[in-house]
N, C-alpha and C positions, 0 to 999 in steps of 0.2 A: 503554540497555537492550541485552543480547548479543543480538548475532543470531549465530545460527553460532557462530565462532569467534572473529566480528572484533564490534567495539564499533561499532555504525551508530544515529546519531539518526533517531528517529521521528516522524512530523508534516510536513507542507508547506505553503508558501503558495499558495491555488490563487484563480484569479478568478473571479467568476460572471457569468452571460453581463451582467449589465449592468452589468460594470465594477467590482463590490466584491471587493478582494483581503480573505479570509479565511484563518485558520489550521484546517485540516485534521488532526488525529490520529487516524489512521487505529488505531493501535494494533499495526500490524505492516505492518514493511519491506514484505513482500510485500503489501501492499494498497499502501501508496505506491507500489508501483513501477506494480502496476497501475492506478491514476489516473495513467500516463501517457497515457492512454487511456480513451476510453468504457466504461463499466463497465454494463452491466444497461440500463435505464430513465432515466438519469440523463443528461443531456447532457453530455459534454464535450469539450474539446478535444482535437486529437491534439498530443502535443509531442512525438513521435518520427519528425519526416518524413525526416532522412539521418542517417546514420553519426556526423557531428558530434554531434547532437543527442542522443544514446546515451551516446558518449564526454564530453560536458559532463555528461547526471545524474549517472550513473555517477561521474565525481570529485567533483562535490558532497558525493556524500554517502559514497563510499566512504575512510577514511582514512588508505588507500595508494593506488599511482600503479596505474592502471590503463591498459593499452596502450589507443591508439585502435579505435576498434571500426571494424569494417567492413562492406559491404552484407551479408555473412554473416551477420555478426554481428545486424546490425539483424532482420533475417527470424528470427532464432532468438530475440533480447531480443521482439517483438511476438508470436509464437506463444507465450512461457512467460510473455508479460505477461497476452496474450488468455485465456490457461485459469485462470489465476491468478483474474483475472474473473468468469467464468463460474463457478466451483466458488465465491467469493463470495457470491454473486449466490444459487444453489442453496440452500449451509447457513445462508444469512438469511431465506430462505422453505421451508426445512425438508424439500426436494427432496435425490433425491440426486444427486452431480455424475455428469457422463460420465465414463466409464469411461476415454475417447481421452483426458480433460486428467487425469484421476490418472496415468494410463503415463507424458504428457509431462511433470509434474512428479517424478514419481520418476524417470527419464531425467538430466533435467539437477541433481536433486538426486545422480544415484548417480556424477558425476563430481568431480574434484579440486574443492575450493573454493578460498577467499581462507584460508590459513592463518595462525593468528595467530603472531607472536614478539615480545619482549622487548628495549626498548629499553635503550641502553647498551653493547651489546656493540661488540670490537674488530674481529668481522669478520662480512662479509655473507652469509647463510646464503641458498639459495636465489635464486630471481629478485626482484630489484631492483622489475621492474616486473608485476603481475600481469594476467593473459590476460582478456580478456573473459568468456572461456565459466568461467571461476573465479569473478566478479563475478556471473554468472547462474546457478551453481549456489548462490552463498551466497547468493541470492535465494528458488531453491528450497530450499533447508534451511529459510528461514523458513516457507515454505507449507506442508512438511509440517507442521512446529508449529503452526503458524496453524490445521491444518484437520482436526488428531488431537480426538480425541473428547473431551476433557476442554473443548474451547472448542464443542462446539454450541450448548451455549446463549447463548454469547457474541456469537455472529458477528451480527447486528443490522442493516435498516434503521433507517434514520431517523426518529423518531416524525413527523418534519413532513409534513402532507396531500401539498406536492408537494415534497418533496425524496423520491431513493433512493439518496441514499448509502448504502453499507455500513461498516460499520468493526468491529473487534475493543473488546468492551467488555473495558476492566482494571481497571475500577474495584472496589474491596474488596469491597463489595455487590452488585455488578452490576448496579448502576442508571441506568447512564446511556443517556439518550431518544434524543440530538440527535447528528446531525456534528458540530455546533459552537455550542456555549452562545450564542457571539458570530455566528451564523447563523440556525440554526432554534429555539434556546432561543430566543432576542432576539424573533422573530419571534413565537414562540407566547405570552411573556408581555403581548408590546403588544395579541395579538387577545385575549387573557383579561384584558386592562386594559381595553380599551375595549367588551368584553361586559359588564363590570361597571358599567361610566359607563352602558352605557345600560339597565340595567334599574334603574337609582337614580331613585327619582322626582321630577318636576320641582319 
């Protein structure tokens, strides 16, 4: 799916506190990025404790060479991760966000991004390796899309009693409940299994 300019997969493997790795499709970059971190109600881990840890997602999933980031950098990826969050979190309970994380996302959205080019050619156009703060604007470019008006109804907890994840619904009809069919679907059909076992008479 495009994000920006550059072609970035969407979706992650995330673990739940008791050790079940699940696939997570969030439905947009800028939600991934935010589940590097606590999001709303939702427990999670932080996986952004140094510079390193920045610079590894970051090449994961970016599909050019991105510079190492640095403790700068880190402070500025967790403050556009952390609004990113919060404005989440907001248009899935139909709130509207702060005002302070729309500034900070149009901010790193109105700088250079990750520019896209065309493989094949004989000479190198541009920098070789692209700057962090490019990586964190083509971040922001997703959130503005992610959080323009034609997706409010989209943006979605989780139908599961305790889960709060949020994610971007894409589905054709715009039906879909759960995080993860293979998470809170899985979960909701075994408790509407075993409510039906027991009201079958003996």
């Amino acid at each position: 799916m495009p994000v920006s300019t550059v072609s970035i997969p969407i979706g992650q493997w995330l673990v739940s506190p008791e050790g079940t790795r699940w696939w997570f499709d969030s439905g947009s970059f800028a939600l991934d990025f935010a589940y590097t971190g606590r999001v709303g109600d939702e427990p999670g881990p932080e996986h952004l404790h140094a510079p390193d840890d920045l610079t590894a997602w970051l090449g994961e999933r970016f599909p050019v060479a991105v510079s190492p980031a640095r403790s700068r950098d880190l402070f500025d990826a967790i403050s556009l991760r952390d609004a990113i969050g919060r404005m989440a979190v907001a248009a899935s309970r139909g709130n509207e966000p702060r005002a302070v994380d729309i500034d900070l996302v149009n901010l790193y959205a109105a700088t250079p991004d990750i520019p896209p080019a065309l493989a094949g050619g004989s000479r190198q156009a541009g920098r070789s390796v692209q700057a962090v703060g490019q990586a964190l604007s083509t971040i922001a470019r997703d959130a503005v899309d992610l959080f323009d008006a034609s997706n409010a109804d989209r943006i979605r907890e989780c139908s599961g009693s305790d889960c709060a994840f949020v994610y971007l619904d894409t589905s054709r009809a715009a039906s879909r409940r759960w995080c993860s069919m293979q998470r809170c679907g899985n979960r909701a059909k075994v408790r509407a299994h075993r409510a039906r076992k027991a009201e079958q008479p003996v």
